[in-house]
Backbone bond lengths (Angstrom), bond angles and torsions (degrees), N, CA, C in turn:
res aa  C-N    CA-C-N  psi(-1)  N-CA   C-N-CA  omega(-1)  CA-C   N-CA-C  phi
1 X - - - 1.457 - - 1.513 109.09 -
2 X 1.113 108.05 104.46 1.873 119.70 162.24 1.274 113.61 -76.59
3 X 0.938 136.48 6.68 1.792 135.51 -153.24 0.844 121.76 73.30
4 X 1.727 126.44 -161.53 1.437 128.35 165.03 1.762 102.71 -104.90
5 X 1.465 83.25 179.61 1.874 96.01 153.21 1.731 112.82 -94.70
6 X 1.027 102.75 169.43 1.262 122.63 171.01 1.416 103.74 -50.03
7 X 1.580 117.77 120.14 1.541 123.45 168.59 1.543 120.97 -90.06
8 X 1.662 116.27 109.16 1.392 131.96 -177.19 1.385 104.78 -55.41
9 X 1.571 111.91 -173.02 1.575 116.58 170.47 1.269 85.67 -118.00
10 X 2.080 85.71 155.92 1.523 95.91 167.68 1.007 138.58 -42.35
11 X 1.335 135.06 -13.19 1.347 145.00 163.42 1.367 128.98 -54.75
12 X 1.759 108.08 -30.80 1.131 117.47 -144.70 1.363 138.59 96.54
13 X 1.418 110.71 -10.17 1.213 139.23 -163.13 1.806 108.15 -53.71
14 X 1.335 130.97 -165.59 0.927 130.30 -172.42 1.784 100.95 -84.66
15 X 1.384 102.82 156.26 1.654 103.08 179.22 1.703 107.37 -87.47
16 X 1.738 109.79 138.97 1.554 108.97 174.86 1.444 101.34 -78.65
17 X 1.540 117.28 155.17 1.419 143.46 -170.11 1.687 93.34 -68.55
18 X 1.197 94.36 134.44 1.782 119.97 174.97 1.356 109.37 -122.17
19 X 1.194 109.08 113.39 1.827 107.51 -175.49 1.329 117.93 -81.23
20 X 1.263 129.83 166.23 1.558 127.69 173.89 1.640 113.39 -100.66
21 X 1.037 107.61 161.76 1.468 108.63 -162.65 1.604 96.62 -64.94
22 X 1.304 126.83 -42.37 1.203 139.40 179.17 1.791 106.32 -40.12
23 X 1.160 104.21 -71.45 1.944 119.30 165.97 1.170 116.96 -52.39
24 X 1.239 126.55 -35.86 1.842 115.32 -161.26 1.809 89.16 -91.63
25 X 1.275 111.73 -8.54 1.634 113.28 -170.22 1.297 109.87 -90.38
26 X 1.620 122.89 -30.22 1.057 126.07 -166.00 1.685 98.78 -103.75
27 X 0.914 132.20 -0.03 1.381 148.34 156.66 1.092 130.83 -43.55
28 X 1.788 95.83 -74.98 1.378 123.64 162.21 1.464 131.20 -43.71
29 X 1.316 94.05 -54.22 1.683 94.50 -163.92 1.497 91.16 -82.28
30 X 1.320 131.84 -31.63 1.728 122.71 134.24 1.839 112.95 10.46
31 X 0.905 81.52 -86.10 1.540 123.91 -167.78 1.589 98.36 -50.65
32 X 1.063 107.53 -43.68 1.836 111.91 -173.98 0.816 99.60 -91.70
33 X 1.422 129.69 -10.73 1.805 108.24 -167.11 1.325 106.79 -63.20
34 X 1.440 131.30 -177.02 1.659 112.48 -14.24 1.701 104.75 -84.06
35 X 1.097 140.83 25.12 1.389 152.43 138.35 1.722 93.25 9.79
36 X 1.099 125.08 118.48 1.639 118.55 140.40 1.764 121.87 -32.83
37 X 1.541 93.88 -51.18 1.584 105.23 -160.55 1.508 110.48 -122.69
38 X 1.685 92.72 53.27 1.660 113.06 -175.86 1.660 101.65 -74.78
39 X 1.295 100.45 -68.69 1.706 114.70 -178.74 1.786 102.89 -48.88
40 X 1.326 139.58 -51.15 1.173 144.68 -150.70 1.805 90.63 -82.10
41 X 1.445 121.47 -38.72 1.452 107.31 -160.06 1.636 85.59 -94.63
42 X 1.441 113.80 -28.60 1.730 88.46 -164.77 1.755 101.01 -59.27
43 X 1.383 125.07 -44.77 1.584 139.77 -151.99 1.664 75.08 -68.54
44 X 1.034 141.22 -102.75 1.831 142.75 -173.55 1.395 95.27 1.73
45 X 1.556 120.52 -70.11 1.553 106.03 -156.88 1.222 106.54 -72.59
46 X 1.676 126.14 -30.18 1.783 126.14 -175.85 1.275 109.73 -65.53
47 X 1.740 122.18 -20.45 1.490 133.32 -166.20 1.622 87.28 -81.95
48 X 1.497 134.22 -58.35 1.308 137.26 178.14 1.705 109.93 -45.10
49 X 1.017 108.86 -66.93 1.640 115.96 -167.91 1.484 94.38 -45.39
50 X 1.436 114.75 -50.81 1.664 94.70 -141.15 1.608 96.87 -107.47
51 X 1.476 118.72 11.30 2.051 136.91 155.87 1.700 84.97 72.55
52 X 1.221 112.54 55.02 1.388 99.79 174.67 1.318 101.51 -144.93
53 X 1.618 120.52 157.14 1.715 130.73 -169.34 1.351 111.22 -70.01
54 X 1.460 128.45 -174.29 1.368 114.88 165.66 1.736 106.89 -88.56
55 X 1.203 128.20 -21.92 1.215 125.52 160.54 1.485 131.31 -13.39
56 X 1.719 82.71 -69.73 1.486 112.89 -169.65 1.753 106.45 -56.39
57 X 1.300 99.25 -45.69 1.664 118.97 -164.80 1.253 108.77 -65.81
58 X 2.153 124.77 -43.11 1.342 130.55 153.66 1.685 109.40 -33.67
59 X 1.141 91.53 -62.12 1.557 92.92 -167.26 1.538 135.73 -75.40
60 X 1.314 114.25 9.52 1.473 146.61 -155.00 1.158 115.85 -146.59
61 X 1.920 136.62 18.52 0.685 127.38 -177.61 1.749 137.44 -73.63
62 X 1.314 94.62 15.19 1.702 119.81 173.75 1.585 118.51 -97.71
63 X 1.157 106.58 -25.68 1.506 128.85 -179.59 1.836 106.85 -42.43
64 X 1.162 105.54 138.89 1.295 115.64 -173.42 1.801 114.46 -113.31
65 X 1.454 102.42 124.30 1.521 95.83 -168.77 1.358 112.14 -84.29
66 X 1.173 127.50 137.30 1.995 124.74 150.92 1.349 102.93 -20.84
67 X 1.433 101.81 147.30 1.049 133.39 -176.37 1.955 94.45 -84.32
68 X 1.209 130.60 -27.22 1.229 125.86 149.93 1.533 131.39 -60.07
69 X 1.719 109.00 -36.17 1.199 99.16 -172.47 1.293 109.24 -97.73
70 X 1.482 118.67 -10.49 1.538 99.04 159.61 1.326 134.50 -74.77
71 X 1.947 111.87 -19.27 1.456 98.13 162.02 1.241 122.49 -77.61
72 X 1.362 126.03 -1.85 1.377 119.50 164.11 1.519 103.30 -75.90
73 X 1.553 149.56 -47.66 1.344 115.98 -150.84 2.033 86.23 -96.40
74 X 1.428 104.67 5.92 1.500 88.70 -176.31 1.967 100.99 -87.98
75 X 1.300 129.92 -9.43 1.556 150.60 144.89 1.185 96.58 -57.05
76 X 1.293 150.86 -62.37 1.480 120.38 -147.69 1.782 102.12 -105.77
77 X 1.344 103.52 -16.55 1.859 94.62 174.38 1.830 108.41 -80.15
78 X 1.678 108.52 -18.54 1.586 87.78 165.02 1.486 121.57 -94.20
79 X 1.558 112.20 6.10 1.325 114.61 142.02 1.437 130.99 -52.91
80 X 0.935 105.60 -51.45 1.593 132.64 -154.18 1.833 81.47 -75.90
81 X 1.300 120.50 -59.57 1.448 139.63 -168.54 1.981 89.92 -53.64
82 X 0.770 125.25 -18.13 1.533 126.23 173.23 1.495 119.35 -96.95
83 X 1.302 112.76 5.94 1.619 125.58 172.88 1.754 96.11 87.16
84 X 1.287 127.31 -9.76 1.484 111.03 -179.88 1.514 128.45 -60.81
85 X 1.422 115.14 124.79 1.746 115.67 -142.28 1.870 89.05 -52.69
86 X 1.073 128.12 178.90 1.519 160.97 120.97 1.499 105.09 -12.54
87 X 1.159 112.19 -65.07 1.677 132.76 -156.97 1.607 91.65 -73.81
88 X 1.098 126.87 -44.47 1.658 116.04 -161.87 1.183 101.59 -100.50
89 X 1.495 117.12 -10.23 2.128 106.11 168.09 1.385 107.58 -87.21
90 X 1.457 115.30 -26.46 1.562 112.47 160.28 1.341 138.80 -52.51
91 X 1.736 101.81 -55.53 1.517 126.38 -160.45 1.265 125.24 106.92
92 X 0.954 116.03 -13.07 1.726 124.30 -156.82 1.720 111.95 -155.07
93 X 1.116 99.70 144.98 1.760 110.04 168.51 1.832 94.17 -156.10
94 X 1.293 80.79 138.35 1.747 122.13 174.99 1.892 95.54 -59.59
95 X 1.762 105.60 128.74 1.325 84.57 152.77 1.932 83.25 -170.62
96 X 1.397 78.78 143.60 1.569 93.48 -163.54 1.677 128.15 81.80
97 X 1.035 101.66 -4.18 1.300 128.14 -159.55 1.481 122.82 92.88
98 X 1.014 133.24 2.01 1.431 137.08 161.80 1.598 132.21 -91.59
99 X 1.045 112.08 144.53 1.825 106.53 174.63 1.331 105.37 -73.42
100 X 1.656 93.00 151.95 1.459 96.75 172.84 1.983 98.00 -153.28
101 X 1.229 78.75 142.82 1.660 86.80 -174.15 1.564 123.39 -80.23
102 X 0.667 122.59 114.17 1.820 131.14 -159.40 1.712 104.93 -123.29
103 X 1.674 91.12 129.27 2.157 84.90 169.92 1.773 77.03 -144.54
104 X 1.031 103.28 -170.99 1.800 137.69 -150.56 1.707 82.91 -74.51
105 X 1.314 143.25 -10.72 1.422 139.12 173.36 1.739 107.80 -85.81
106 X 0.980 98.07 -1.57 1.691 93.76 166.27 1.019 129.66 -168.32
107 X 1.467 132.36 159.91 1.444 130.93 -169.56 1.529 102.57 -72.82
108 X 1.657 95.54 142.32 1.375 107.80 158.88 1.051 130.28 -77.68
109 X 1.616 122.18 124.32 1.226 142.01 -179.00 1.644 98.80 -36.54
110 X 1.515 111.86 130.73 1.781 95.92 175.79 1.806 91.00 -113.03
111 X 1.272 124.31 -179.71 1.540 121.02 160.53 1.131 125.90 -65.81
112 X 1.591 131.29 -21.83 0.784 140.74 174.27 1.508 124.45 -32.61
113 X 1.523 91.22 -57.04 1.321 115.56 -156.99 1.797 105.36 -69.96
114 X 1.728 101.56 -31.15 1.454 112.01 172.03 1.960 114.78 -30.88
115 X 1.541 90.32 -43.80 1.525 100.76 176.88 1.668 123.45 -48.64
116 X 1.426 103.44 -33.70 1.449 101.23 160.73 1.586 148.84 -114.49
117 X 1.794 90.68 30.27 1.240 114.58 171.89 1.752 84.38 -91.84
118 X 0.754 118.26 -49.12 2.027 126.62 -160.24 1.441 106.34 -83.20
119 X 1.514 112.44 -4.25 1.770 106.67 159.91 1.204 97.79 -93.83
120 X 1.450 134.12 -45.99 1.695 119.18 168.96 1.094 125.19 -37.44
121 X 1.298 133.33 -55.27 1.671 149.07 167.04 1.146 96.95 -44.12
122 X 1.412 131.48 -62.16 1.639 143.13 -169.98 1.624 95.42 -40.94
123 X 1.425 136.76 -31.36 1.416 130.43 -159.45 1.411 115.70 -155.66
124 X 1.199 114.63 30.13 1.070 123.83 148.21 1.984 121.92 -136.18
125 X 1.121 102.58 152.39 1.620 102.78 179.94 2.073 99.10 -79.32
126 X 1.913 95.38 145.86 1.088 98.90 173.06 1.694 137.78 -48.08
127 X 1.291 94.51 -43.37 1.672 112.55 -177.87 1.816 109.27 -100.87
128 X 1.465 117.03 31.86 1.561 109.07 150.12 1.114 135.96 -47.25
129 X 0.860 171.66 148.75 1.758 145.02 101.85 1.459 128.61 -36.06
130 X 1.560 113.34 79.49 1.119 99.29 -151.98 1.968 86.14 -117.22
131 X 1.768 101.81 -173.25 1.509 110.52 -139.92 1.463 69.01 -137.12
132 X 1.547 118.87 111.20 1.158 135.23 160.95 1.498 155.36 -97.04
133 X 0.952 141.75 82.24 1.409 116.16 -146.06 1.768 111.03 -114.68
134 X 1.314 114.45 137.66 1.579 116.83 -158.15 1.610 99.34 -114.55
135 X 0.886 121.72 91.70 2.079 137.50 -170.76 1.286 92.45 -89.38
136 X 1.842 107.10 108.30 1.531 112.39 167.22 1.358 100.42 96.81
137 X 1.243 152.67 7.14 1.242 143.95 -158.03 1.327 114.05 -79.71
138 X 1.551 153.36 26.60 1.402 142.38 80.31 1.696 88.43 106.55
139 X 1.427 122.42 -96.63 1.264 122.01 -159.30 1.614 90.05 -109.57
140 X 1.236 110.50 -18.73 2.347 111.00 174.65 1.798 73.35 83.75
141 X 0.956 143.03 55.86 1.401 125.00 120.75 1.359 144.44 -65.79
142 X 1.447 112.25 -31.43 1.481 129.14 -178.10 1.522 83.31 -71.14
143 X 1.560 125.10 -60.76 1.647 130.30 -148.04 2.218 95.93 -70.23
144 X 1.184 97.52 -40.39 1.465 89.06 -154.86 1.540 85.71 -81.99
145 X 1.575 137.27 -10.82 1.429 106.80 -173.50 1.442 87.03 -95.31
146 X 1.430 147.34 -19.66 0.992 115.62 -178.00 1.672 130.87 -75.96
147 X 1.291 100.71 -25.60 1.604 121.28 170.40 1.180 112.42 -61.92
148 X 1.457 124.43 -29.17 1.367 136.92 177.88 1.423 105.55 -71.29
149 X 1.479 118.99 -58.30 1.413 114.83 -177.57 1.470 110.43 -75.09
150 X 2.151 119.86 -15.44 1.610 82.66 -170.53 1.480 82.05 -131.49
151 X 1.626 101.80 121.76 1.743 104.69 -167.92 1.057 116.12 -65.73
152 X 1.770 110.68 -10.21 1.368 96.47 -169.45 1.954 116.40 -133.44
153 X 1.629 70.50 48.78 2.029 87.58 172.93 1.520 102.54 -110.52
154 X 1.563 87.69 144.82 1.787 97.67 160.14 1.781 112.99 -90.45
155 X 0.668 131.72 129.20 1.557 140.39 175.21 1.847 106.68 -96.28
156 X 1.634 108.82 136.96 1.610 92.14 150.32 1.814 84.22 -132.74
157 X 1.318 84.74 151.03 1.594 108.14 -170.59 1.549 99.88 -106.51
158 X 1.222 127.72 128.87 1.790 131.42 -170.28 1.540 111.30 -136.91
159 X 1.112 99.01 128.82 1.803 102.65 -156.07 2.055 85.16 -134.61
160 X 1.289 119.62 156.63 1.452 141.60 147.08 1.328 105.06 -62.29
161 X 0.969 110.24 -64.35 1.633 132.25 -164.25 1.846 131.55 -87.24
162 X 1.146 94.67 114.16 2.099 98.53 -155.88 1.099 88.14 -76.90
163 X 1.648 152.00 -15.93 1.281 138.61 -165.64 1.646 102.10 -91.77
164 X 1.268 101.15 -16.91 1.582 114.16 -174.91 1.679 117.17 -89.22
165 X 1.174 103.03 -25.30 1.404 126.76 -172.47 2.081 96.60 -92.00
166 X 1.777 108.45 -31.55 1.260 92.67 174.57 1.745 131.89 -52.00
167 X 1.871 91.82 -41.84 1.252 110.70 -160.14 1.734 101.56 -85.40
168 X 1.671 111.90 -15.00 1.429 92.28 -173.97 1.369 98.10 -76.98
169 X 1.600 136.06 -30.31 1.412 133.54 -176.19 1.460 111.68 -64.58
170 X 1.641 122.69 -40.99 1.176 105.75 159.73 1.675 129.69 -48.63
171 X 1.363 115.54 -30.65 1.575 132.73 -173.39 1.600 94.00 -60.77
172 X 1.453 126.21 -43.96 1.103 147.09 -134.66 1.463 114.11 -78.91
173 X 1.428 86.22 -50.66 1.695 128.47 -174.50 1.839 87.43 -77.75
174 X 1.020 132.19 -46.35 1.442 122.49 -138.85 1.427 94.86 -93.51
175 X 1.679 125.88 -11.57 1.184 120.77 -168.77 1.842 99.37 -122.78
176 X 1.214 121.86 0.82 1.281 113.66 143.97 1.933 83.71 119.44
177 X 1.041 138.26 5.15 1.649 116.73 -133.79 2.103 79.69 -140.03
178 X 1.482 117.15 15.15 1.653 86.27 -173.44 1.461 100.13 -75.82
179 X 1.362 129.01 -23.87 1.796 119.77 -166.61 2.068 94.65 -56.97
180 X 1.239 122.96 -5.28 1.314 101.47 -173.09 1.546 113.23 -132.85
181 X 1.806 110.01 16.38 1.228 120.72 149.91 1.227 114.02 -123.35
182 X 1.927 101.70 143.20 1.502 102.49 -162.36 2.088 83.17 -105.96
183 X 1.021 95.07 170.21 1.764 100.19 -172.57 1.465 104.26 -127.19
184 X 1.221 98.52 126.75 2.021 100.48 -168.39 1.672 101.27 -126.73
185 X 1.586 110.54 128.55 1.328 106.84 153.82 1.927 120.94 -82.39
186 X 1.191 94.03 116.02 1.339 102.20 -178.51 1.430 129.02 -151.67
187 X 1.354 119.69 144.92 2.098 116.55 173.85 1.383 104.07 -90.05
188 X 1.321 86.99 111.41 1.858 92.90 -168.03 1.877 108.95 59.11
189 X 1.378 92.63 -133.55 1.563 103.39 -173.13 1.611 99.79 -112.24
190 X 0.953 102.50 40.40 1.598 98.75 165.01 1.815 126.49 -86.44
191 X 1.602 112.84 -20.66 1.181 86.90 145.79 1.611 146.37 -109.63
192 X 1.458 92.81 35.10 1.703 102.10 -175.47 1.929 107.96 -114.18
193 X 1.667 97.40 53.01 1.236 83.60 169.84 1.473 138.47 -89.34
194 X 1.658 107.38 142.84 1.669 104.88 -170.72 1.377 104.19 101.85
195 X 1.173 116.64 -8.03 1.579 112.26 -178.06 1.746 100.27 -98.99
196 X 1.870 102.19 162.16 1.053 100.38 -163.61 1.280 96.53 -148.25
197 X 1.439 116.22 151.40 1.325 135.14 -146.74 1.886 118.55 -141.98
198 X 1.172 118.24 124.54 1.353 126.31 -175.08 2.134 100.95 -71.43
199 X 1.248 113.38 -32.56 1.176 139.63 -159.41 1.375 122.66 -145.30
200 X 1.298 109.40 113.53 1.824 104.24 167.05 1.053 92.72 -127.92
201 X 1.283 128.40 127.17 1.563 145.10 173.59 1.614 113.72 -107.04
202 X 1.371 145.42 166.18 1.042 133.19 154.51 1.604 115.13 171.30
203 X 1.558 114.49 130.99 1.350 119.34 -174.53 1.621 97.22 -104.41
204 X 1.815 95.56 90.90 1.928 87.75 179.99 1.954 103.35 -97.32
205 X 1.198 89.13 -168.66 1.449 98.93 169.38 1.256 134.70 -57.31
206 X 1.277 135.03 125.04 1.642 105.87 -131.51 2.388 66.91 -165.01
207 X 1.010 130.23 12.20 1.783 107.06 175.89 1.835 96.60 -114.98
208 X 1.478 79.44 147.05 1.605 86.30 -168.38 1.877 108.99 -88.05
209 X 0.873 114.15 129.10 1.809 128.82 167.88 1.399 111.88 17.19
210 X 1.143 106.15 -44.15 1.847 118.06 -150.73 1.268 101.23 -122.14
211 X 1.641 122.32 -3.30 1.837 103.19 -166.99 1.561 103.02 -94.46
212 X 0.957 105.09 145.17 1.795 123.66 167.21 1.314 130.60 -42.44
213 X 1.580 124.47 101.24 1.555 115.43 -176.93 1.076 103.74 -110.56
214 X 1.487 121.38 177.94 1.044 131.49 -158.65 1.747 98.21 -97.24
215 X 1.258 114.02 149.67 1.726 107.90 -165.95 1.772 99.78 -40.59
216 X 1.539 100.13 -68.55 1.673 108.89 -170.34 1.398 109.11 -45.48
217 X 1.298 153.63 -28.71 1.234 151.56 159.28 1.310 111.17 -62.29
218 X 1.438 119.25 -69.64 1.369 115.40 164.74 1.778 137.89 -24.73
219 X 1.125 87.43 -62.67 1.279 105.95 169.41 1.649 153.05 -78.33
220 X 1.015 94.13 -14.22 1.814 134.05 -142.21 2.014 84.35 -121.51
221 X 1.670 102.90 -83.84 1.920 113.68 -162.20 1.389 117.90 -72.40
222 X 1.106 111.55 121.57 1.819 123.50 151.52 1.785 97.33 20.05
223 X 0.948 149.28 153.65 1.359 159.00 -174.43 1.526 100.46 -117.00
224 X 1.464 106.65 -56.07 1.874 132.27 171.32 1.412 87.33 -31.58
225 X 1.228 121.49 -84.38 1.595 150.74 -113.53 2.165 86.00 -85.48
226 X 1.241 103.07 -53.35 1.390 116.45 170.16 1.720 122.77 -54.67
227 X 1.149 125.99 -72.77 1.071 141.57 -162.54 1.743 129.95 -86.33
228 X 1.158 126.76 100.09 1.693 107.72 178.39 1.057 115.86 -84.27
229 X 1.563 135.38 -26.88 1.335 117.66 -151.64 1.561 90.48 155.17
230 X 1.546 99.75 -167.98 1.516 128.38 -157.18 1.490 99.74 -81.25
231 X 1.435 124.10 -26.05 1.402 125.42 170.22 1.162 136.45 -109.70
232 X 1.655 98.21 -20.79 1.650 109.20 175.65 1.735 91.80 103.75
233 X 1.225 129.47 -21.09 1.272 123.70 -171.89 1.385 112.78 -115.99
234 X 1.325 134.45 22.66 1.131 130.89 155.00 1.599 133.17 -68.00
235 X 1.065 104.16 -12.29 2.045 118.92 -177.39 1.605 96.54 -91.15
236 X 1.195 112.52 -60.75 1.661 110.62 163.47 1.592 107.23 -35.61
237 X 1.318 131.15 -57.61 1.799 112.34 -144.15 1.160 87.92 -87.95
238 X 1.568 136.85 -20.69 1.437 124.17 171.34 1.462 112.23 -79.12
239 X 1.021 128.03 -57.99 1.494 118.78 174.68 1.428 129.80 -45.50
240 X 1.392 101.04 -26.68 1.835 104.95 -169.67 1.072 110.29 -65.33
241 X 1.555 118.35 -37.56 1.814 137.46 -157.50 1.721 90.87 -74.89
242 X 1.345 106.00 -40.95 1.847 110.24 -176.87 0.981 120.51 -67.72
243 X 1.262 129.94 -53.98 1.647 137.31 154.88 1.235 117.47 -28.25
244 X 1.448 113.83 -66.48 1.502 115.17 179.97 1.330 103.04 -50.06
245 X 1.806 139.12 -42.36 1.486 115.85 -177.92 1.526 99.70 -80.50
246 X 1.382 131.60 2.45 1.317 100.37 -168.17 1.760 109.40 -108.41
247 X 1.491 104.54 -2.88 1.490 118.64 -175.23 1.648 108.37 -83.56
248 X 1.477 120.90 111.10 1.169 118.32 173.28 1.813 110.00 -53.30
249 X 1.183 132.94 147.87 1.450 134.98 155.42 1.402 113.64 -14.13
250 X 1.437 107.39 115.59 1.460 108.56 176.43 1.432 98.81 98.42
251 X 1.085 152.15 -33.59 1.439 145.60 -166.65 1.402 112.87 -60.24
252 X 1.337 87.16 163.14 1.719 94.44 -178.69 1.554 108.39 -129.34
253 X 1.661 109.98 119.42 1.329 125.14 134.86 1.807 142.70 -26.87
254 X 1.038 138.27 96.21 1.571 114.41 -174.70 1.604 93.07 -151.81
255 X 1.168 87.84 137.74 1.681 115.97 -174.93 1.286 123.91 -129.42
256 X 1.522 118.34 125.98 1.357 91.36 171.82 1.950 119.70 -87.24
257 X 0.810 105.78 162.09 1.812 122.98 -178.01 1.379 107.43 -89.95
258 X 1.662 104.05 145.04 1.318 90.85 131.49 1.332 135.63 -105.09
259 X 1.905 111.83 -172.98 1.117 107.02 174.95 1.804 133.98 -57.97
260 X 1.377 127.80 119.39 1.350 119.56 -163.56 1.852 111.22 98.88
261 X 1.153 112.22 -11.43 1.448 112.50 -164.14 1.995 110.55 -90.37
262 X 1.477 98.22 1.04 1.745 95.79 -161.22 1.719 94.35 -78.12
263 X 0.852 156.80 -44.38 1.239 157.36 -166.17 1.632 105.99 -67.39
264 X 1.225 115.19 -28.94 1.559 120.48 -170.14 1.985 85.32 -87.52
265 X 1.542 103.09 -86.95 1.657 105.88 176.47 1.635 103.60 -13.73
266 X 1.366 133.27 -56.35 1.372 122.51 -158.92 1.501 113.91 -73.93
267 X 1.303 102.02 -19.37 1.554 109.81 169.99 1.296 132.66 -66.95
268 X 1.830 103.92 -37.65 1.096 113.63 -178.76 1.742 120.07 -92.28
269 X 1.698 85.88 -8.11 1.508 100.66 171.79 1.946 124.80 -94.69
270 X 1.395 86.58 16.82 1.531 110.75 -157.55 1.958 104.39 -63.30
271 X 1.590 103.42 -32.51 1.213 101.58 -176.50 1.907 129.04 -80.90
272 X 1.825 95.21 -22.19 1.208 119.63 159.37 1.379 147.29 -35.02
273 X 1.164 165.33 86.77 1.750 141.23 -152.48 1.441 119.39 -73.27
274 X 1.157 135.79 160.57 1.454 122.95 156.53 1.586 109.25 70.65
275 X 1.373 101.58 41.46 1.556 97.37 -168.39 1.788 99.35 -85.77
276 X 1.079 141.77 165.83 1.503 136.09 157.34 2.001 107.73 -170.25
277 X 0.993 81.86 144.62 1.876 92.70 165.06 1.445 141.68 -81.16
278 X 1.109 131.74 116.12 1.557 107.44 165.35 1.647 126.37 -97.80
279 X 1.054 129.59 150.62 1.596 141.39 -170.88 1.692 87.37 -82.05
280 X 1.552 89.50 165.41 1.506 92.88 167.14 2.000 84.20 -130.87
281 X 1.482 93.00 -156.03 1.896 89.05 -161.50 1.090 99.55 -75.92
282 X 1.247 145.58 12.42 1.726 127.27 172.62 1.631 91.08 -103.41
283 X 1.499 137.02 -1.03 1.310 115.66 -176.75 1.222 115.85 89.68
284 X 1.872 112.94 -11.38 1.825 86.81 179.66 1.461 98.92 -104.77
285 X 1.196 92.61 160.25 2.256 108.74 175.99 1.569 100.62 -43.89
286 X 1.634 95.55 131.14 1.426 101.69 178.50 1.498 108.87 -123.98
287 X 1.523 109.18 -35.79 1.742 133.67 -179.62 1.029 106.34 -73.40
288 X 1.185 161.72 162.99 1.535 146.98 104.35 1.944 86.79 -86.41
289 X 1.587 109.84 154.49 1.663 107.40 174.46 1.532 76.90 -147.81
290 X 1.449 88.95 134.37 1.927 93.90 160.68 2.068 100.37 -140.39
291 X 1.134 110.16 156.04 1.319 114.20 -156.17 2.042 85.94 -126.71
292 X 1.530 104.48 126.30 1.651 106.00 161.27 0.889 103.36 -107.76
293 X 2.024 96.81 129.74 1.424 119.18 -161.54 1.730 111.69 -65.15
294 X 1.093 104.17 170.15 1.699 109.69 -171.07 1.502 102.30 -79.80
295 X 1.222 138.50 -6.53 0.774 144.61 161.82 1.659 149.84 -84.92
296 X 1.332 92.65 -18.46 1.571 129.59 168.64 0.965 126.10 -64.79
């Protein structure tokens, strides 16, 4: 598909202007500026409209779009032109390497967070049977990539939110792995008591009251899914106390942080053994990991 030509009127009349992928691109991110990630989101949505790679689009920059598919990406860049993320005019964001379907009911998977799917892997063997539990799991990315990588874990995935819990089961279903995540409405782990877990992982709400987001976060993500409290560390001091009863001996804790938060986490992780951090690529603490001793 090269596009079309310009479509005349029934008359014969003169033909309306058909842009080239080259023009309607440089338009756009026009249009978004001064955006950092004007050029990167306009090319994403023109790559969607017109079902073609970025390859294709390098190499085709003369190509002429339908008169359909430009009012579709000319609809989603005055979306986009309203701060609405990328991810929720799509449906989907990549994480781990898999799609995952995302709308305005849950946070978008960031890469970040990849970091603490890959400290789990980091310490456990692939083929365990291990007893998982995913606190907050939002879109079931943390739950479905880990079930994905370890065939032979049970996961329960625990959400506040049933609209959130819809889309992680769709995630679930779409990557082959729901027969081995169970999906729980719950605040924290409050309704899984007595149950016990090799693993409780979880990227909860972790920004404090007053800090600065970016409009599209602000505006756009879950508030729940975003926000704990007056410090940013209130979802931590309740969850930690739960984990510790819900982690059989030997289990492991892992959280992601935020930025600035490792000195506070270590405090509250002070009673714990084997506590340590991992960086992600800028170097700041992204993990908190704390391990209950075998003895405990």
């Amino acid at each position: 598909m090269e596009g079309c030509e310009g479509t005349g009127s029934p008359g014969g009349g003169l033909k309306m202007p058909v842009l080239t992928t080259k023009q309607i691109l440089e338009d756009a991110a026009a249009n978004l500026a001064p955006s950092g990630t004007a050029r990167r989101d306009a090319e994403l949505l023109l790559l969607r409209a017109l079902g073609r790679d970025r390859a294709w689009l390098l190499a085709h920059p003369q190509a002429e779009l339908t008169l359909e598919q430009q009012a579709q990406f000319d609809a989603w860049i005055a979306r986009r032109a309203l701060h609405e993320p990328v991810q929720y005019i799509l449906g989907e964001q990549e994480f781990y390497g898999l799609a995952m379907k995302v709308t305005p009911a849950v946070l978008i998977p960031r890469p970040e967070t990849e970091h603490l799917v890959e400290a789990v892997l980091d310490r456990v063997p692939r083929n365990a049977k291990l007893r998982i539990c995913d606190v907050g799991t939002g879109s079931g990315a943390i739950a479905v990539a880990l079930a994905h990588a370890l065939p032979e874990a049970q996961v329960a995935a625990v959400d506040l939110s049933p609209a959130a819990l819809a889309i992680a089961r769709e995630n679930a279903d779409r990557h082959h792995v729901a027969k081995r995540v169970r999906f729980i409405e719950s605040d924290l782990l409050s309704a899984l008591p007595g149950e016990r877990f090799d693993l409780v992982v979880s990227n909860p709400p972790y920004v404090a009251a007053e800090e600065e987001l970016e409009p599209q976060v602000r505006e756009w993500e879950p508030h729940t899914a975003l926000f704990a409290g007056e410090s940013g560390l209130e979802v931590y001091e309740r969850l930690i106390p739960q984990a510790w009863a819900a982690l059989v001996p030997g289990g492991y804790l892992l959280l992601e942080i935020g930025h600035s938060q490792r000195n506070a986490l270590a405090q509250i992780l002070r009673q714990w053994n084997h506590v340590e951090f991992v960086a992600d690529l800028q170097r700041i603490p992204r993990v908190a990991i704390a391990r209950r001793g075998v003895g405990e």
